[in-house]
N, CA, C and O of each residue as an XYZ file, in Angstrom:
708
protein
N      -7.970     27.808     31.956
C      -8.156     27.042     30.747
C      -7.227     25.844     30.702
O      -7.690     24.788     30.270
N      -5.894     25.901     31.125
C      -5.148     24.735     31.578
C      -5.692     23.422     32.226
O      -5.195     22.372     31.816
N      -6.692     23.357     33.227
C      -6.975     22.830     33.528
C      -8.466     21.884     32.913
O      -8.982     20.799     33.180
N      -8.726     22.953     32.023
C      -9.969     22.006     30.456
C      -8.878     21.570     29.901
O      -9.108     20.399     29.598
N      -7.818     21.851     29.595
C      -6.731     21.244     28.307
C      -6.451     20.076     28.820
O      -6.884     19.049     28.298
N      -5.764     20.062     29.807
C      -5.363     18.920     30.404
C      -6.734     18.128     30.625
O      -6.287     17.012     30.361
N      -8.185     17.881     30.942
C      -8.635     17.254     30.624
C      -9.413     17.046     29.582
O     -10.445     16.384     29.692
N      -9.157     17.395     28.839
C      -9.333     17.124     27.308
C      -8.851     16.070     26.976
O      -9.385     15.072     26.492
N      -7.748     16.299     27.255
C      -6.492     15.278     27.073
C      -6.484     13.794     27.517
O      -6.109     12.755     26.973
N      -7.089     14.118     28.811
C      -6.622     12.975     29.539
C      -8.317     12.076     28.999
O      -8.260     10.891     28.670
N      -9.287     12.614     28.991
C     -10.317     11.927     28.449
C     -10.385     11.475     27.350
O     -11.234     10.610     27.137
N      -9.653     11.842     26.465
C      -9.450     11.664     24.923
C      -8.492     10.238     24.816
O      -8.494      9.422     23.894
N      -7.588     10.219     26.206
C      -6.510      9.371     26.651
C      -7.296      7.735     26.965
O      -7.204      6.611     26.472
N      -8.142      8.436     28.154
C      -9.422      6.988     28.462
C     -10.034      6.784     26.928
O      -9.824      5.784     26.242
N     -10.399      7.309     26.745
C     -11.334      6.895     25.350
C     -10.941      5.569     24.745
O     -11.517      4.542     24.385
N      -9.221      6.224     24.808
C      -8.672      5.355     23.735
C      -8.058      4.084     24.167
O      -7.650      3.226     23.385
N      -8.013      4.004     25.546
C      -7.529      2.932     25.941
C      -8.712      2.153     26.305
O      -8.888      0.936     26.252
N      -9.358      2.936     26.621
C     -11.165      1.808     26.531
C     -11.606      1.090     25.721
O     -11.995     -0.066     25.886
N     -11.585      1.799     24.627
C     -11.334      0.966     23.004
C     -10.690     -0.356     22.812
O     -11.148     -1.435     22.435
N      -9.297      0.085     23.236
C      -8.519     -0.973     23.023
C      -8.492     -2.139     23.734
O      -8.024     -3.167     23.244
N      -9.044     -2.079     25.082
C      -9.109     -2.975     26.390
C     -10.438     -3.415     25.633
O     -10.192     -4.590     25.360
N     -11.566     -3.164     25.196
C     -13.107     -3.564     24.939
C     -12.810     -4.244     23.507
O     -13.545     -5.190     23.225
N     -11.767     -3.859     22.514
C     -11.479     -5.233     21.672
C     -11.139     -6.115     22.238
O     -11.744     -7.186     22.189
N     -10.080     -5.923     22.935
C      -9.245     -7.350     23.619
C     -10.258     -7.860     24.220
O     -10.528     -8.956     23.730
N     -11.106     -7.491     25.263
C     -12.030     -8.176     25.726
C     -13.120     -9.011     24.867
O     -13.638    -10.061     25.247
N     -13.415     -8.243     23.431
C     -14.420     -9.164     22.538
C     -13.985     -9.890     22.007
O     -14.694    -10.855     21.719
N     -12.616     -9.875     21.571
C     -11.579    -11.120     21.180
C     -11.500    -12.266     21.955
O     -11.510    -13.434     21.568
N     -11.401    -11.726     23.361
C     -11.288    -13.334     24.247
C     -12.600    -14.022     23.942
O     -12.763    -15.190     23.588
N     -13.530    -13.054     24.151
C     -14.998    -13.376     24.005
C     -15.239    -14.135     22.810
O     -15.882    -15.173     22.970
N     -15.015    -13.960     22.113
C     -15.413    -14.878     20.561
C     -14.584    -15.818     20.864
O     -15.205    -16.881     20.864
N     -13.296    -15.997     21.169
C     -12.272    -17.150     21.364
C     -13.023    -17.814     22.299
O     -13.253    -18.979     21.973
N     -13.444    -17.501     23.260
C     -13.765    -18.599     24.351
C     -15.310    -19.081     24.102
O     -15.688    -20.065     24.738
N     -16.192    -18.456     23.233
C     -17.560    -19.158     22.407
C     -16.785    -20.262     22.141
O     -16.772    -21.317     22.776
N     -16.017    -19.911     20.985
C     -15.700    -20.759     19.507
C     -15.088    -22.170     20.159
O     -15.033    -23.181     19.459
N     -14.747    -22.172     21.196
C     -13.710    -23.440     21.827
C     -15.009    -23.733     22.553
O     -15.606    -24.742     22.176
N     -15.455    -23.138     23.369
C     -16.582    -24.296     23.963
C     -18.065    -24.565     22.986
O     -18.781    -25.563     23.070
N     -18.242    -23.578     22.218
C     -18.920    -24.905     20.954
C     -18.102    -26.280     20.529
O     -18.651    -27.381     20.570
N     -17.045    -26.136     20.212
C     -16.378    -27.330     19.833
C     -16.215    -28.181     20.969
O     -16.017    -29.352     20.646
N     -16.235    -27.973     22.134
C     -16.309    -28.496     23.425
C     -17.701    -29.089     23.317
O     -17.811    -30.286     23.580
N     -18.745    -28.421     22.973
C     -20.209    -29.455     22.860
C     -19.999    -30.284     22.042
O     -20.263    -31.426     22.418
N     -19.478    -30.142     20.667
C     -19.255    -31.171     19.534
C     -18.251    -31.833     20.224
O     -18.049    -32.700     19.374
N     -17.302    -32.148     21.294
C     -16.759    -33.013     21.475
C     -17.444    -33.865     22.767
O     -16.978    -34.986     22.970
N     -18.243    -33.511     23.416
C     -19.290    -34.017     24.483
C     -20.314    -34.689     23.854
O     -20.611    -35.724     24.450
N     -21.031    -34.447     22.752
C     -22.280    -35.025     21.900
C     -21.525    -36.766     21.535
O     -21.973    -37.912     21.534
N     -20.051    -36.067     21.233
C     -19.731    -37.327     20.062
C     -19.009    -38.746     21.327
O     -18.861    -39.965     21.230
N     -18.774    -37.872     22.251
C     -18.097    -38.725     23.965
C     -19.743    -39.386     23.874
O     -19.856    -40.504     23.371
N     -21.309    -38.483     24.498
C     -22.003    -39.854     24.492
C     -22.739    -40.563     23.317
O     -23.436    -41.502     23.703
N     -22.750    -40.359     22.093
C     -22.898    -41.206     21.001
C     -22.035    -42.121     21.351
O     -22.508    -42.963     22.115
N     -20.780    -42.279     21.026
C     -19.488    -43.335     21.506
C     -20.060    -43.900     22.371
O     -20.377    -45.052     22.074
N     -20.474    -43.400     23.838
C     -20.609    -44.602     24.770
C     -22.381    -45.168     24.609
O     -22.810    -46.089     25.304
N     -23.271    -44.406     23.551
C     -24.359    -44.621     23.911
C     -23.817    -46.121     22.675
O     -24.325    -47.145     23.130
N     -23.136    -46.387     21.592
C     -23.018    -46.643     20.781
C     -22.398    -47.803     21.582
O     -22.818    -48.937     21.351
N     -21.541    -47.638     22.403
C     -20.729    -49.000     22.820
C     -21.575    -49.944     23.967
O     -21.547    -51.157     24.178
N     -22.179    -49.067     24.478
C     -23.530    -50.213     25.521
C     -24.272    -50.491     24.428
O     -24.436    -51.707     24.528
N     -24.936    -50.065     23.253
C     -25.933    -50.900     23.053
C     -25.054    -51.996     21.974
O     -25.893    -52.802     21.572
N     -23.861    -52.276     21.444
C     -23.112    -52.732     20.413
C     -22.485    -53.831     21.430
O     -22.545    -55.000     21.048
N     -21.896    -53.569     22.678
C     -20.820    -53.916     24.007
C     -19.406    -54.045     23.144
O     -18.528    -54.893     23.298
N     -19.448    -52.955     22.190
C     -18.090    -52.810     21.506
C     -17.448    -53.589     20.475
O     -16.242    -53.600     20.232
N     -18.769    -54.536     19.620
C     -18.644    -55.297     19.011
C     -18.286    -54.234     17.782
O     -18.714    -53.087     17.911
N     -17.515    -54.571     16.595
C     -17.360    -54.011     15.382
C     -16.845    -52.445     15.692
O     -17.556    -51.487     15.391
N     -15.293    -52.259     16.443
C     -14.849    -51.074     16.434
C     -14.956    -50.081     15.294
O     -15.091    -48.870     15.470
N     -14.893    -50.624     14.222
C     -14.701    -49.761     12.954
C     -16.062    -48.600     12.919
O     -15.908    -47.553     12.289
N     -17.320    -48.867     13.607
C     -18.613    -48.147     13.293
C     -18.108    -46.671     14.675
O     -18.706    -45.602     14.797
N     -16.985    -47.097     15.433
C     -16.763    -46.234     16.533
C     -15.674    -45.163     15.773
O     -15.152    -44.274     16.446
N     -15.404    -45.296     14.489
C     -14.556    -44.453     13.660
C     -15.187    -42.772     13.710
O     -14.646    -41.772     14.184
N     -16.418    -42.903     13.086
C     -17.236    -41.929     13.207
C     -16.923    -41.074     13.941
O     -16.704    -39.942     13.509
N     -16.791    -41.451     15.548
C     -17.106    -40.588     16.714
C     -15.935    -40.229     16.926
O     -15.663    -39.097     17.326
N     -15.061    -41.143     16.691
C     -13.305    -40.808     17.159
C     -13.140    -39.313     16.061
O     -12.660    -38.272     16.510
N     -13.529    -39.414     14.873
C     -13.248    -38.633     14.364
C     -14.043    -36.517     13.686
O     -13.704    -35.570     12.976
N     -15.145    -36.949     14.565
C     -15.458    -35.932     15.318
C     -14.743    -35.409     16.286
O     -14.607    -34.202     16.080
N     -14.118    -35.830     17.438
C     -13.406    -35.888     18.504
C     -12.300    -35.045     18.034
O     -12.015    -33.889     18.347
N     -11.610    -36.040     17.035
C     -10.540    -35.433     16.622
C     -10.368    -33.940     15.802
O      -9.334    -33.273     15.838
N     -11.496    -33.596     15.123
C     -11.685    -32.720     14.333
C     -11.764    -31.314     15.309
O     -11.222    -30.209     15.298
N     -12.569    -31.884     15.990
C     -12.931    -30.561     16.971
C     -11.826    -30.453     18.072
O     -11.987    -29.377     18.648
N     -10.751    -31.155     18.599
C      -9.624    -30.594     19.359
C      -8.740    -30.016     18.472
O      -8.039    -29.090     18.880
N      -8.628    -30.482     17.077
C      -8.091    -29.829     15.659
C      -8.304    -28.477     15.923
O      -7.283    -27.815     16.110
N      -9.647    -27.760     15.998
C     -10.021    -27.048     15.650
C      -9.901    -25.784     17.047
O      -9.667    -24.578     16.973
N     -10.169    -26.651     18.245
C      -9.627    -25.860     19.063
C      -8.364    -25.323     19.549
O      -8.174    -24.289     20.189
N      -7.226    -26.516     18.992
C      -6.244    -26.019     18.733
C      -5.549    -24.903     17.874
O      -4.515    -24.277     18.109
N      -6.439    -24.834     16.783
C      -6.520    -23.639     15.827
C      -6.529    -22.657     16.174
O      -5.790    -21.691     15.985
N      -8.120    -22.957     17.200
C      -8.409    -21.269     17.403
C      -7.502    -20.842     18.507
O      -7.228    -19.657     18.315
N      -6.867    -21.335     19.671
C      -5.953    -21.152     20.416
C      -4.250    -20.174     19.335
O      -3.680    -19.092     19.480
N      -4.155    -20.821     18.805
C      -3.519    -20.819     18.270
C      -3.518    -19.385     17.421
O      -2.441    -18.812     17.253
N      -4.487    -18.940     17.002
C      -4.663    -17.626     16.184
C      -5.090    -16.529     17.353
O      -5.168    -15.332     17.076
N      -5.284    -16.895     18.311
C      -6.047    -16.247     19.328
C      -5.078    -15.478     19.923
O      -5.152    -14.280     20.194
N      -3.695    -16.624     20.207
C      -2.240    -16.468     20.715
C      -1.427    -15.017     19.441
O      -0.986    -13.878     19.596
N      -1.614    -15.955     18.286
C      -0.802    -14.927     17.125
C      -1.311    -13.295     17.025
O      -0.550    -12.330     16.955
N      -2.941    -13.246     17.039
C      -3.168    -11.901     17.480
C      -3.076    -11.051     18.607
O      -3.356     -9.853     18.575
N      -2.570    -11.848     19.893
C      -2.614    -10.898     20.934
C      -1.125    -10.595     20.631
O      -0.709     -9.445     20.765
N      -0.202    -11.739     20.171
C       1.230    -11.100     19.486
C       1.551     -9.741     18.665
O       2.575     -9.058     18.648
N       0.368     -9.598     18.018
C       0.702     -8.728     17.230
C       0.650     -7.522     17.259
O      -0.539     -7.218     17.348
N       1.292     -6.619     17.233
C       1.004     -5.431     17.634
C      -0.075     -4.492     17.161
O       0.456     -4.512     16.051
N      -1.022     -3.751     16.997
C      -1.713     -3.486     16.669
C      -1.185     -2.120     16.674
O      -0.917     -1.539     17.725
N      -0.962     -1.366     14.999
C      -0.630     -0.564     14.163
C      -1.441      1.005     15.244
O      -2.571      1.457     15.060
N      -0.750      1.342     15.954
C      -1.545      2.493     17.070
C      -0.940      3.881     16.149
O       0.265      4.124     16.199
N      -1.830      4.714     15.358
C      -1.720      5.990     14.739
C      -0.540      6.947     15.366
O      -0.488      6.874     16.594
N       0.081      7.519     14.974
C       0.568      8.606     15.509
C      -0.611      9.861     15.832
O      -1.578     10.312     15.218
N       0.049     10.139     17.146
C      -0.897     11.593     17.781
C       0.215     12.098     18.395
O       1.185     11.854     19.113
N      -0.602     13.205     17.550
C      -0.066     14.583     18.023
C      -0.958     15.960     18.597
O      -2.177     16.079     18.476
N      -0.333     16.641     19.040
C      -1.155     17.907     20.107
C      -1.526     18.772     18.904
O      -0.916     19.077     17.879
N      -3.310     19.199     19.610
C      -3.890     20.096     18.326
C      -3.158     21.335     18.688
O      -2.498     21.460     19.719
N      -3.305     22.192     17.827
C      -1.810     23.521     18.522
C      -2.584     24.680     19.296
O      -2.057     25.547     19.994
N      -4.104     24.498     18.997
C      -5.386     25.122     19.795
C      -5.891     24.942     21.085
O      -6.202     25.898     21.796
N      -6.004     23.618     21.477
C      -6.654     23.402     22.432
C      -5.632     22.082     23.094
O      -5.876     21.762     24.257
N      -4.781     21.515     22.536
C      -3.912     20.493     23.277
C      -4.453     19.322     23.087
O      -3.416     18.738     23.402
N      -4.929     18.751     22.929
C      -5.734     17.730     22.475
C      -5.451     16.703     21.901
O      -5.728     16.812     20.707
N      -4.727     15.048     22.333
C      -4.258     14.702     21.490
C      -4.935     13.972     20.236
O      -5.631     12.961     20.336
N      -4.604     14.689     18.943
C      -5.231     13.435     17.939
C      -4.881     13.088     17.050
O      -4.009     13.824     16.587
N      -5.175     12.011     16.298
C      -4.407     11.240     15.109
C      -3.885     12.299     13.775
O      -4.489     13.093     13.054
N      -2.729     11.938     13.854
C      -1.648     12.079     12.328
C      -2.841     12.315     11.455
O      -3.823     11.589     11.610
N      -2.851     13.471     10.354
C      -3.763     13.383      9.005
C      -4.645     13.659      9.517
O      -5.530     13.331      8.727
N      -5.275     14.227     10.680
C      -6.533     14.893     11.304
C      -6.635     16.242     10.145
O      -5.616     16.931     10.094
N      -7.544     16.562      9.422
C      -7.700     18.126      9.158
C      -7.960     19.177     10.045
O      -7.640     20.362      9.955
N      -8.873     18.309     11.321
C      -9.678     19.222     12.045
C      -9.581     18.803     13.336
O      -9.737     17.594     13.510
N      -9.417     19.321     14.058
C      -9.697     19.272     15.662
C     -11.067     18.350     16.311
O     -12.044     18.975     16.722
N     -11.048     17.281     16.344
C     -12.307     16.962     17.056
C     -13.015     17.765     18.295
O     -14.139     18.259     18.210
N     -12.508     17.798     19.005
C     -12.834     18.429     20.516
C     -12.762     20.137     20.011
O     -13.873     20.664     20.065
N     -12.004     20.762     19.691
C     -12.213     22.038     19.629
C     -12.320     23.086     18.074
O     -12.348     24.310     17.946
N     -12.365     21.854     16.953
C     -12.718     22.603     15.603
C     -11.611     22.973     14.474
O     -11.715     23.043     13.249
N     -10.287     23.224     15.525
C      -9.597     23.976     15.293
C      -9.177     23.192     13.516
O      -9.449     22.021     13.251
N      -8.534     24.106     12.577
C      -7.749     23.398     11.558
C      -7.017     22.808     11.731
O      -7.303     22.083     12.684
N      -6.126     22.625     11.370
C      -4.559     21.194     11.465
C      -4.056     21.984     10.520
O      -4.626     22.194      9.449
N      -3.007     22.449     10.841
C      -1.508     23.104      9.685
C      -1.396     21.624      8.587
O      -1.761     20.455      8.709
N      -0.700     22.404      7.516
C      -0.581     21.204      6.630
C       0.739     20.675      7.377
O       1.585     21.313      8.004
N       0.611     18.904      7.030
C       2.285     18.697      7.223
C       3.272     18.542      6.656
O       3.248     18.087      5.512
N       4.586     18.909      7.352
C       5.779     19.653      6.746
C       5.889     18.052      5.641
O       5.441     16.915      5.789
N       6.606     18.632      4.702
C       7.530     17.671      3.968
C       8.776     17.966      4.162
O       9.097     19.153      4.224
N       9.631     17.058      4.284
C      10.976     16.789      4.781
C      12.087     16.221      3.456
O      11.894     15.018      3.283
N      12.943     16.661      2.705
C      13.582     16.546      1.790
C      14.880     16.219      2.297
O      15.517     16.891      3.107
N      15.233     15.127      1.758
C      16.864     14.538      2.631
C      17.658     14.572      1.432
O      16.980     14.104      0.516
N      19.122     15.020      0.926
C      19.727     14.762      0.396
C      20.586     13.165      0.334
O      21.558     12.898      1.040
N      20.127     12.480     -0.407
C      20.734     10.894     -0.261
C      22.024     10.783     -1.987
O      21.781     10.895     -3.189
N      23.158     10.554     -1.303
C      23.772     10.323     -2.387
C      24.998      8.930     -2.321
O      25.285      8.495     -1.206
N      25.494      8.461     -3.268
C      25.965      7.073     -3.231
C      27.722      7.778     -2.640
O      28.317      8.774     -3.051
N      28.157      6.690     -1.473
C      29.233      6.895     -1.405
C      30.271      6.749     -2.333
O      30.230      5.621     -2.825
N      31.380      7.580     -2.863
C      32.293      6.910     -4.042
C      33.517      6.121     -2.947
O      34.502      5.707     -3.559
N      33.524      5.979     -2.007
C      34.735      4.937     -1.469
C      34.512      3.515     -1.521
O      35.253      2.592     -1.860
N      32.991      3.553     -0.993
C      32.319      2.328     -1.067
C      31.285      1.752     -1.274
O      30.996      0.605     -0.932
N      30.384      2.826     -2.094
C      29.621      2.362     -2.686
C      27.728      2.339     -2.207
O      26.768      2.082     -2.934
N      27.757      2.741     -0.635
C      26.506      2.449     -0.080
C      25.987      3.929     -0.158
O      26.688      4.749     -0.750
N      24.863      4.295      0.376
C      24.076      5.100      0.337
C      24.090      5.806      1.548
O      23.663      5.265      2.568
N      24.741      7.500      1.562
C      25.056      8.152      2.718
C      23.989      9.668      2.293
O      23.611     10.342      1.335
N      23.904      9.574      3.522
C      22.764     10.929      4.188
C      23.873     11.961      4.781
O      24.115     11.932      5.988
N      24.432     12.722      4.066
C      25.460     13.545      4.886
C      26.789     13.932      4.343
O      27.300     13.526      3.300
N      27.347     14.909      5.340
C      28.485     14.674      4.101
C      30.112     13.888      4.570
O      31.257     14.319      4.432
N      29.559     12.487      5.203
C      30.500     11.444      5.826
C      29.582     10.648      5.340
O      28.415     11.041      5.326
N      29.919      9.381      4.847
C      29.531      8.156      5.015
C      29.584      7.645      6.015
O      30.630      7.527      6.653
N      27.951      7.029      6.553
C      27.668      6.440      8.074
C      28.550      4.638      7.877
O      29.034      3.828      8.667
N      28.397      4.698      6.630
C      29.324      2.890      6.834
C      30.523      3.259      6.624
O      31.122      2.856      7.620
N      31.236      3.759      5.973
C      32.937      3.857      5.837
C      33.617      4.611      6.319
O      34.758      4.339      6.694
N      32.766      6.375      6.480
C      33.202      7.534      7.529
C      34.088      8.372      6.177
O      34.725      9.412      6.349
N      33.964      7.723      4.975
C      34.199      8.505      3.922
C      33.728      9.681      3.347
O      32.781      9.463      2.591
N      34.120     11.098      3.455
C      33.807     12.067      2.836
C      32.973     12.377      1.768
O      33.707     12.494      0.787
N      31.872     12.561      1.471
C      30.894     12.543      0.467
C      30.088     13.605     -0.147
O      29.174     14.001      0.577
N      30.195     14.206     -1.373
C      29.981     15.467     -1.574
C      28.780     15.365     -1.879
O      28.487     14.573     -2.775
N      27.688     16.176     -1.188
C      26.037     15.855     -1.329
C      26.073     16.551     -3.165
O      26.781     17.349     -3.779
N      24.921     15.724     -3.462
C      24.912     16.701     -5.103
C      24.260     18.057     -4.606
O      23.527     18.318     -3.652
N      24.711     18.676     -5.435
C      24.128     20.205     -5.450
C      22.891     20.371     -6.320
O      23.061     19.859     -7.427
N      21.563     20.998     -6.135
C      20.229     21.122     -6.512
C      20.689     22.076     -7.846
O      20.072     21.801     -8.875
N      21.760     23.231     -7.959
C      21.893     23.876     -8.798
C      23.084     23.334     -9.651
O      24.122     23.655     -9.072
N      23.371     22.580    -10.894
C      24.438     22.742    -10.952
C      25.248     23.961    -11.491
O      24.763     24.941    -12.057
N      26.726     23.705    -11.186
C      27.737     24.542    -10.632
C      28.300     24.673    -12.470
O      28.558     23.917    -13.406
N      28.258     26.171    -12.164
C      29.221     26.645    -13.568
C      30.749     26.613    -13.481
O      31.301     26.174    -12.472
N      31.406     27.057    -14.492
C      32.665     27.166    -14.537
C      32.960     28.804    -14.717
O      32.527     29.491    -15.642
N      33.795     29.261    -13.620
C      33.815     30.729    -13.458
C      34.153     30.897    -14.860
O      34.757     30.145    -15.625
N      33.505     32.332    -15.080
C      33.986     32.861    -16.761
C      34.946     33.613    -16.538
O      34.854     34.345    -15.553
N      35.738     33.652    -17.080
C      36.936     34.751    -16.977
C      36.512     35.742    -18.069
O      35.731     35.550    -19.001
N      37.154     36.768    -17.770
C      36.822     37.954    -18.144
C      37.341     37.921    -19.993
O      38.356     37.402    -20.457
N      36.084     38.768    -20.840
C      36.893     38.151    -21.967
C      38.184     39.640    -22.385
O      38.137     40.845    -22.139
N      39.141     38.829    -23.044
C      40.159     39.725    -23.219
C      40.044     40.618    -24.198
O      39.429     40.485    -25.256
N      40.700     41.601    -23.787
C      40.672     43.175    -24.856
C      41.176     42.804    -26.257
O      42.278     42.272    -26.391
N      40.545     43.022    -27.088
C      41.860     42.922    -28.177
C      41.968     44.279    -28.688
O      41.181     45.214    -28.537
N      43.081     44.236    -29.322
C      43.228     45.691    -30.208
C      42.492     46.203    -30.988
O      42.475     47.407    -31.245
N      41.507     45.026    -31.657
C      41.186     45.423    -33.152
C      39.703     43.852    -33.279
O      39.365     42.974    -32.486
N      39.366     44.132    -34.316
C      38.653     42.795    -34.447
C      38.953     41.842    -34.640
O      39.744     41.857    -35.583
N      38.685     40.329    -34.063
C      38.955     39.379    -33.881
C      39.045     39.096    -35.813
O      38.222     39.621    -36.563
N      39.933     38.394    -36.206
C      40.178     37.873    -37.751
C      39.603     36.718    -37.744
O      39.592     36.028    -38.763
């Protein structure tokens, strides 16, 4: 059975890196449309310009505004998309925590109820309770009973508070007056 677990695993492993390689790949893909459309809009407006300057021989530059500024719009624009194209491959892309199903080994995402591959339930998960209390030497916020910034001694609060021992009450002779 070790040897289904382990590929469980390891297919569950491809899956996921297939995924991720087949965005990146449709990302370039739309990036490299989007720049060579604007690459036609900058080829259309190159021969308007020259169809514009043989039949004119460049008389009245100002009517050649037009085309310059197509030109310009669309390296604008390819610069853009370069530009966002660059910022998302920067960015890291938020990858789930996984963890092993406790049934079958399997790795799968944090907040799973259920086992994909083998059914199994998912234990609830633990909650973790930290005692956080303010240092009195200096003031910051220590997890422990040292302060991690000053190394000052720090008494965690107590969940119950603490009585004052009763002492025993005393005998008297007679009734209290």
């Amino acid at each position: 059975m070790a040897i289904l677990d382990n590929l469980g695993k390891k297919l569950t492993e491809v899956t996921q890196t297939t995924m991720q390689v087949s965005k990146g790949l449709m990302d370039s893909a739309k990036t490299a449309l989007a720049i060579s459309a604007e690459e036609r809009e900058i080829e259309k407006a190159y021969r308007s310009l020259g169809q514009w300057y043989y039949a004119t021989k460049g008389e009245n530059p100002e009517e050649a505004g037009e085309y310059i500024d197509i030109v310009d719009t669309s390296l604008r624009k390819i610069r853009e998309i370069r530009e966002e194209a660059e910022a998302a491959r920067t960015v890291e892309t938020p990858v789930s925590a996984l963890f092993a199903c406790p049934a079958c080994g399997a790795q799968i995402e944090q907040g799973s109820q259920f086992c994909p591959i083998c059914g199994a339930m998912m234990p609830a998960p633990e909650i973790v309770e930290r005692e956080e209390t303010i240092c009195p030497n200096c003031g910051e916020l220590a997890q422990g009973p040292f302060c991690s910034h000053c190394g000052a001694p720090v008494n965690p609060p107590s969940s119950v508070p603490s009585e004052a021992p009763q002492s025993a009450p005393e005998e008297s002779d007679g009734p209290n007056p």
